[in-house]
C-alpha positions as a Markdown table, in Angstrom:
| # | Residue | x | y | z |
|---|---|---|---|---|
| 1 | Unk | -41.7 | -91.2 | 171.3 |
| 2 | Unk | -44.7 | -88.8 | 170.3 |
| 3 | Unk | -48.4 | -89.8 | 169.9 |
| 4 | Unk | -50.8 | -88.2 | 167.7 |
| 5 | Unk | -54.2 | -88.0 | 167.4 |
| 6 | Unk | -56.0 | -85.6 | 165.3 |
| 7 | Unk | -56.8 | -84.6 | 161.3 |
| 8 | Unk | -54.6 | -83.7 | 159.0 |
| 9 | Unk | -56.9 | -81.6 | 156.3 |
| 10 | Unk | -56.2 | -80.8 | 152.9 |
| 11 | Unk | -53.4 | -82.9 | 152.4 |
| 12 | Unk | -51.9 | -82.8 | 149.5 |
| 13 | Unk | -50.9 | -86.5 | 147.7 |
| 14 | Unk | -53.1 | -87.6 | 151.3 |
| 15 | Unk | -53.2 | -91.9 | 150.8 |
| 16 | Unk | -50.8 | -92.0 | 148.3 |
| 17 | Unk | -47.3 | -90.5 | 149.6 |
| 18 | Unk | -45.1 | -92.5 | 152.0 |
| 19 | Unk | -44.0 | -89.3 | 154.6 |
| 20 | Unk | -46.4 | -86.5 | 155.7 |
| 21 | Unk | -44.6 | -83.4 | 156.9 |
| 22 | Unk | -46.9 | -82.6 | 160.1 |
| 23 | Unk | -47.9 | -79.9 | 162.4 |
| 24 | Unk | -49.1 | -80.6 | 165.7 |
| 25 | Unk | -49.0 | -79.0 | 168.8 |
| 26 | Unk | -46.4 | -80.4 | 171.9 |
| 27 | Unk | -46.2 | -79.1 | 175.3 |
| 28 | Unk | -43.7 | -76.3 | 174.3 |
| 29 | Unk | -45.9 | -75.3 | 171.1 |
| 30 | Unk | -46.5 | -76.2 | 167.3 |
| 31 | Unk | -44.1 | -78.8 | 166.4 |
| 32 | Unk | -43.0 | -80.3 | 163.1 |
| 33 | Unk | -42.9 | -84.0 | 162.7 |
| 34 | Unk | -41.9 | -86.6 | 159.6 |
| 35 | Unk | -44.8 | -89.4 | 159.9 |
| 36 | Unk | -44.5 | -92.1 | 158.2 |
| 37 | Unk | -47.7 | -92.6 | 156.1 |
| 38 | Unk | -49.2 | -96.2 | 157.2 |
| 39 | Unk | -49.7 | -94.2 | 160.7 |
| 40 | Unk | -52.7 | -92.8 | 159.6 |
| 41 | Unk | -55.6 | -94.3 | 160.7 |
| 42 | Unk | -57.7 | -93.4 | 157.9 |
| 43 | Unk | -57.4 | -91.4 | 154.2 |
| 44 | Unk | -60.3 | -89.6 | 152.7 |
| 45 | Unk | -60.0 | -88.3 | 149.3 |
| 46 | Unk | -61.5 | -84.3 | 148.9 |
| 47 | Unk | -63.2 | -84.0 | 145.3 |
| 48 | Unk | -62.0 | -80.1 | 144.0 |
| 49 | Unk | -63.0 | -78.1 | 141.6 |
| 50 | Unk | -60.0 | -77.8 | 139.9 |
| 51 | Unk | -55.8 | -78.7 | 140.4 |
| 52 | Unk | -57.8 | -82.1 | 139.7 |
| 53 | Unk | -54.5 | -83.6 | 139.1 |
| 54 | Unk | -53.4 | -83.4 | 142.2 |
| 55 | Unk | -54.7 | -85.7 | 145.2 |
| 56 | Unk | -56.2 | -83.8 | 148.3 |
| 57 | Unk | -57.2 | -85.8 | 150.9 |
| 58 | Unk | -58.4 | -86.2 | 154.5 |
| 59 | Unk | -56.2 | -87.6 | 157.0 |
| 60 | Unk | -57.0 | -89.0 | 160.7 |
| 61 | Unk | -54.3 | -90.1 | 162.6 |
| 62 | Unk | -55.4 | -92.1 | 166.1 |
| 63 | Unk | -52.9 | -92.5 | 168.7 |
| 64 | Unk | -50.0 | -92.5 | 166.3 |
| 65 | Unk | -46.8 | -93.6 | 167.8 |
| 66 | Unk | -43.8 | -91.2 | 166.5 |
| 67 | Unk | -40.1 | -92.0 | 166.9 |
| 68 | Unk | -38.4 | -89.2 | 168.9 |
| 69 | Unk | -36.3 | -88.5 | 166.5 |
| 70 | Unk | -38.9 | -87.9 | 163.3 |
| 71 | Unk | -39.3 | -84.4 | 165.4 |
| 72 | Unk | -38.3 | -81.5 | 162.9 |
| 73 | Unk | -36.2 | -78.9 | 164.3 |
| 74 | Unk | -36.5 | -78.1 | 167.6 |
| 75 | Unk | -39.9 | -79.1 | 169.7 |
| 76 | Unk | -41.8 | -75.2 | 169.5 |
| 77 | Unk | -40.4 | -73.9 | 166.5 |
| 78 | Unk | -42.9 | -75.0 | 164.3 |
| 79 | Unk | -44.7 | -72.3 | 163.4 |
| 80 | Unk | -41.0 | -70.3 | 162.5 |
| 81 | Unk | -41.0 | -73.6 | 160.0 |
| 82 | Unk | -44.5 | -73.1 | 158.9 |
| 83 | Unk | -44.1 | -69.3 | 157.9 |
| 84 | Unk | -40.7 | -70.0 | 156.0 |
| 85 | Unk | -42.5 | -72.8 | 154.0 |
| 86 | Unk | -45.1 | -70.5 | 153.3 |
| 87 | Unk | -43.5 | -67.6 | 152.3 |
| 88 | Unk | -41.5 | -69.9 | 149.3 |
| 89 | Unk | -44.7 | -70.9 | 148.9 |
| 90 | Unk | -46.4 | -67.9 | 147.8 |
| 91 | Unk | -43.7 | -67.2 | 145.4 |
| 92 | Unk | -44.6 | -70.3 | 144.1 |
| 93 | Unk | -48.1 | -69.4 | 144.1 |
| 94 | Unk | -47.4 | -66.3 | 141.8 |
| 95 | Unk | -45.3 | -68.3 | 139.3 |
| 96 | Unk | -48.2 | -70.9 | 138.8 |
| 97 | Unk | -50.6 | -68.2 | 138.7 |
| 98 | Unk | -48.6 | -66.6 | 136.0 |
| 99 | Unk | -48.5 | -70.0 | 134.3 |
| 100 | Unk | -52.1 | -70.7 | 134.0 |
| 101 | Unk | -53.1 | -67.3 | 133.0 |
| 102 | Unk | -50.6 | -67.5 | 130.1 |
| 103 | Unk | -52.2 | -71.0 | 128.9 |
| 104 | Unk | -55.3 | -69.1 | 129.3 |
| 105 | Unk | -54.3 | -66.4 | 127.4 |
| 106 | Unk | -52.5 | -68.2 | 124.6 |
| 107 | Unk | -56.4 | -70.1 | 124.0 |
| 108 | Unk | -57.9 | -66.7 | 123.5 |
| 109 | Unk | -55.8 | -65.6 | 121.1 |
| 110 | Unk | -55.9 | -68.9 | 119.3 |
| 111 | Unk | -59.8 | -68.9 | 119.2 |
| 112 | Unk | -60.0 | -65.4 | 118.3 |
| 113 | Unk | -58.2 | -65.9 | 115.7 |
| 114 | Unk | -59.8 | -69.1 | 114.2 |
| 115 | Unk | -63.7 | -68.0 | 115.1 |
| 116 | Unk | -65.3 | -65.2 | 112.7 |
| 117 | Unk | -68.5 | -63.2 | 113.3 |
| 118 | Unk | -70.2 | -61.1 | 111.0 |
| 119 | Unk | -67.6 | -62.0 | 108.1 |
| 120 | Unk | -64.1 | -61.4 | 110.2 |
| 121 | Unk | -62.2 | -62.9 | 112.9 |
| 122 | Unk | -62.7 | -62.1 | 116.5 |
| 123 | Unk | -59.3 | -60.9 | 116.6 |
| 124 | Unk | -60.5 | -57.9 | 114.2 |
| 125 | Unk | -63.0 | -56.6 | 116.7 |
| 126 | Unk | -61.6 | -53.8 | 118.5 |
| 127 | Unk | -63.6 | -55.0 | 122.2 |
| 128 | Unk | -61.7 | -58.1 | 121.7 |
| 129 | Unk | -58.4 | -56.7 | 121.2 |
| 130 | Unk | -58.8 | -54.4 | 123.9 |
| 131 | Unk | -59.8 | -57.3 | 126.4 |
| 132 | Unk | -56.4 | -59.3 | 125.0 |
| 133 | Unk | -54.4 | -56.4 | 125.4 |
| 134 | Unk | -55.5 | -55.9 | 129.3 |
| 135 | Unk | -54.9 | -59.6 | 129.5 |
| 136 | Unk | -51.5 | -59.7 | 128.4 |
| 137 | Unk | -50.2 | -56.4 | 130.9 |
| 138 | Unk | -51.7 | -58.5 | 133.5 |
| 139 | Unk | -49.9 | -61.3 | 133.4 |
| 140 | Unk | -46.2 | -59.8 | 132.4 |
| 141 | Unk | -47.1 | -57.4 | 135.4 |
| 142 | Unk | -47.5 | -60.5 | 137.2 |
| 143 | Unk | -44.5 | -62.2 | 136.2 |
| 144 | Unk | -42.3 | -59.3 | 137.0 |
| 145 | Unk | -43.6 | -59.2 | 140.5 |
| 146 | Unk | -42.6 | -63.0 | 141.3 |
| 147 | Unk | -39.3 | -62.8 | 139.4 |
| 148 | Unk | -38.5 | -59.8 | 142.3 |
| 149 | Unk | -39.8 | -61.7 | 145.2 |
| 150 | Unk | -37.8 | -65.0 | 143.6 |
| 151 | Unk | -34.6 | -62.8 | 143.3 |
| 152 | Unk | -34.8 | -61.2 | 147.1 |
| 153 | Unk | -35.2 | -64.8 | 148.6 |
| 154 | Unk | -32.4 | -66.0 | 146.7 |
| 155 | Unk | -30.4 | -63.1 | 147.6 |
| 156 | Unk | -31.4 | -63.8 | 150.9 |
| 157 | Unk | -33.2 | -61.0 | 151.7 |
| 158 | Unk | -36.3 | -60.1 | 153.2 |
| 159 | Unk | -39.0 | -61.0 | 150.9 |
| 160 | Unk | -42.0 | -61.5 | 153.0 |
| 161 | Unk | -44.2 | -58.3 | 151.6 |
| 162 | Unk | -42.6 | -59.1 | 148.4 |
| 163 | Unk | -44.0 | -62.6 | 148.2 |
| 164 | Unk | -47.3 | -61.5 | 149.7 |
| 165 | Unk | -48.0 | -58.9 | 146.9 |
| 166 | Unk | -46.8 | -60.8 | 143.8 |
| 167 | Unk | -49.0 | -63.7 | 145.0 |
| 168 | Unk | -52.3 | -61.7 | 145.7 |
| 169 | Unk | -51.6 | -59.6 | 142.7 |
| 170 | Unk | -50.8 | -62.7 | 140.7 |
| 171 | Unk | -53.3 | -65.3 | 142.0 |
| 172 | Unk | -56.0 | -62.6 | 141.4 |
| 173 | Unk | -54.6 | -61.0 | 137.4 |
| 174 | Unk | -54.8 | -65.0 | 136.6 |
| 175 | Unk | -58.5 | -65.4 | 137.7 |
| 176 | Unk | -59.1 | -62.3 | 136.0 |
| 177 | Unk | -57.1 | -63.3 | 132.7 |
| 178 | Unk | -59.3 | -66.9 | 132.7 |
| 179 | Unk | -62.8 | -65.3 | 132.9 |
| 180 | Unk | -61.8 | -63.0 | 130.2 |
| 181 | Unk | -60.5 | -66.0 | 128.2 |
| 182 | Unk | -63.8 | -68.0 | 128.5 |
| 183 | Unk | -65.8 | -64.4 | 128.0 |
| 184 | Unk | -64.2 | -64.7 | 124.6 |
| 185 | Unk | -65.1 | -68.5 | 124.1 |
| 186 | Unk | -68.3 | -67.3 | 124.6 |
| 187 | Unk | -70.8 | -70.5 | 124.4 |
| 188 | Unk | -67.6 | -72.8 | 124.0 |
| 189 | Unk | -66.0 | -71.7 | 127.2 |
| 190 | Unk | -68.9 | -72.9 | 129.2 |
| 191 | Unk | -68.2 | -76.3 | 127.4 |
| 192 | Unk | -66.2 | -78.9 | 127.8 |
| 193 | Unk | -65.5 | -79.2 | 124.1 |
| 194 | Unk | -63.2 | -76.9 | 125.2 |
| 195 | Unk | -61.0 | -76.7 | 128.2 |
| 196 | Unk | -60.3 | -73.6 | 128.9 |
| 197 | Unk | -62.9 | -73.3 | 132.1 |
| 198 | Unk | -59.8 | -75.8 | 133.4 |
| 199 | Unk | -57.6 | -72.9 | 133.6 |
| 200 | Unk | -60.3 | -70.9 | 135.5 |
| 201 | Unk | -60.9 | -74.0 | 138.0 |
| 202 | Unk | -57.4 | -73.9 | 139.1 |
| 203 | Unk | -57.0 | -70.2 | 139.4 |
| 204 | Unk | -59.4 | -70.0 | 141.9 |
| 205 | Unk | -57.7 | -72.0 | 144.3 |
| 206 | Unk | -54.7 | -69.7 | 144.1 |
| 207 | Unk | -56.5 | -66.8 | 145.5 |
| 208 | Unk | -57.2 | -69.3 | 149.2 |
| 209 | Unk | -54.0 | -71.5 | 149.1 |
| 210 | Unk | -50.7 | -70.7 | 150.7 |
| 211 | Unk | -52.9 | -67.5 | 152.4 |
| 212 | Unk | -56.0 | -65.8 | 151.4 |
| 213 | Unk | -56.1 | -62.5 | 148.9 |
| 214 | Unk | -57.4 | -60.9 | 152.3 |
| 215 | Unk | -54.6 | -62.5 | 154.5 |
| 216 | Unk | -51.8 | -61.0 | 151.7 |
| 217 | Unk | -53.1 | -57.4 | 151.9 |
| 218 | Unk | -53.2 | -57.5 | 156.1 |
| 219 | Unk | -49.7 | -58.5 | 155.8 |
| 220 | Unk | -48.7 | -56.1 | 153.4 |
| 221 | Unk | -50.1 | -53.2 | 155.3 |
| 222 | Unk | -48.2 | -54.5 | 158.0 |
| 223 | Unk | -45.3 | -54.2 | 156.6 |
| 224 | Unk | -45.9 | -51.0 | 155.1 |
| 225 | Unk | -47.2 | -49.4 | 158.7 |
| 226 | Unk | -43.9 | -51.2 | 160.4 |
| 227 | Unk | -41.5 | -49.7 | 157.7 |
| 228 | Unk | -43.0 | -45.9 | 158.3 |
């Protein structure tokens, strides 16, 4: 068997999930493990500022007793697990980004439309129209960069840069596309009347999760400085 002791940080559904998927490190390196959930000593939920809807918690494990056979893989290779998981991941990332800033967008318009100002809708003013235009090319931009990423992993080729660019691009156009949206909420997108600062909330988690903004650009020059 295995024992584990240590915190498990950011977990997501931490306290209310029945497995935890877990990296720890073993005498031949990072390891993956299946744990079953009522090993944990202790769960502490993590108030966000956003992706409210999802549970993050805190968890300790103390002297955890692991079967052998909950090891994932081969003992060591966890890390070659990790960077698979997180390279789906960012793909991931860039769809959800692309997701909210659409909602985002689509609230703009909508208010624009319905709000007047001097006589005439927002829509009519040509500083609006110019920011929903911006908005829009951002976020097909961004949707064409994770539908290639998504269609090189399921070709099965490399994708790594790929993933890395449609996710900093994306994660970044989204948080972009929401501060714009509550710009032309004015007042109301500082309220909670309206939820459009929701949008904004959970975008800017998707510049840190699954890899920094800074983390996606090293790895991209990487690849670009290997591939010359």
């Amino acid at each position: 068997e295995w024992v584990v002791n240590g915190t498990k940080m950011f977990t997501t559904n931490g306290g209310h999930c029945q497995l935890y998927f877990l990296f720890a490190k073993t005498p031949k390196g990072p390891s993956a493990f299946l744990v079953d959930a009522e090993l944990a000593k202790s769960s502490k939920h993590i108030e966000k500022l956003g992706y409210r809807g999802s549970v993050t918690a805190e968890v300790v494990f103390e002297n955890a007793r692991i079967p052998k056979e909950n090891l994932v893989g081969t003992e060591g290779e966890g890390f070659e697990y990790a960077k698979k998981m997180l390279y789906g991941g960012r793909v991931t990332v860039g769809a959800i980004s692309t997701g909210i800033a659409r909602a985002a967008f689509d609230k703009a318009v909508r208010y624009s439309k319905d709000r007047t100002a001097f006589g005439k809708p927002l829509s009519d003013f040509e500083m609006i129209q110019s920011k929903l235009a911006e908005m829009l090319t951002d976020i097909n931009a961004s949707r064409l960069m994770v539908y290639r990423a998504a269609h090189l992993k399921d070709k099965g080729r490399p994708f790594e840069s790929e993933a890395a660019q449609a996710k900093m691009f994306a994660s970044e156009r989204c948080l972009k596309v929401c501060d714009e949206a509550i710009q032309i909420h004015g007042g109301y997108g500082y309220a909670d009347e309206f939820d459009v600062h929701r949008h904004w909330r959970d975008a800017r988690l998707n510049t840190i999760g699954e890899g920094s903004s800074e983390i996606m650009r090293l790895l991209v020059t990487k690849n670009i400085l290997k591939a010359t």
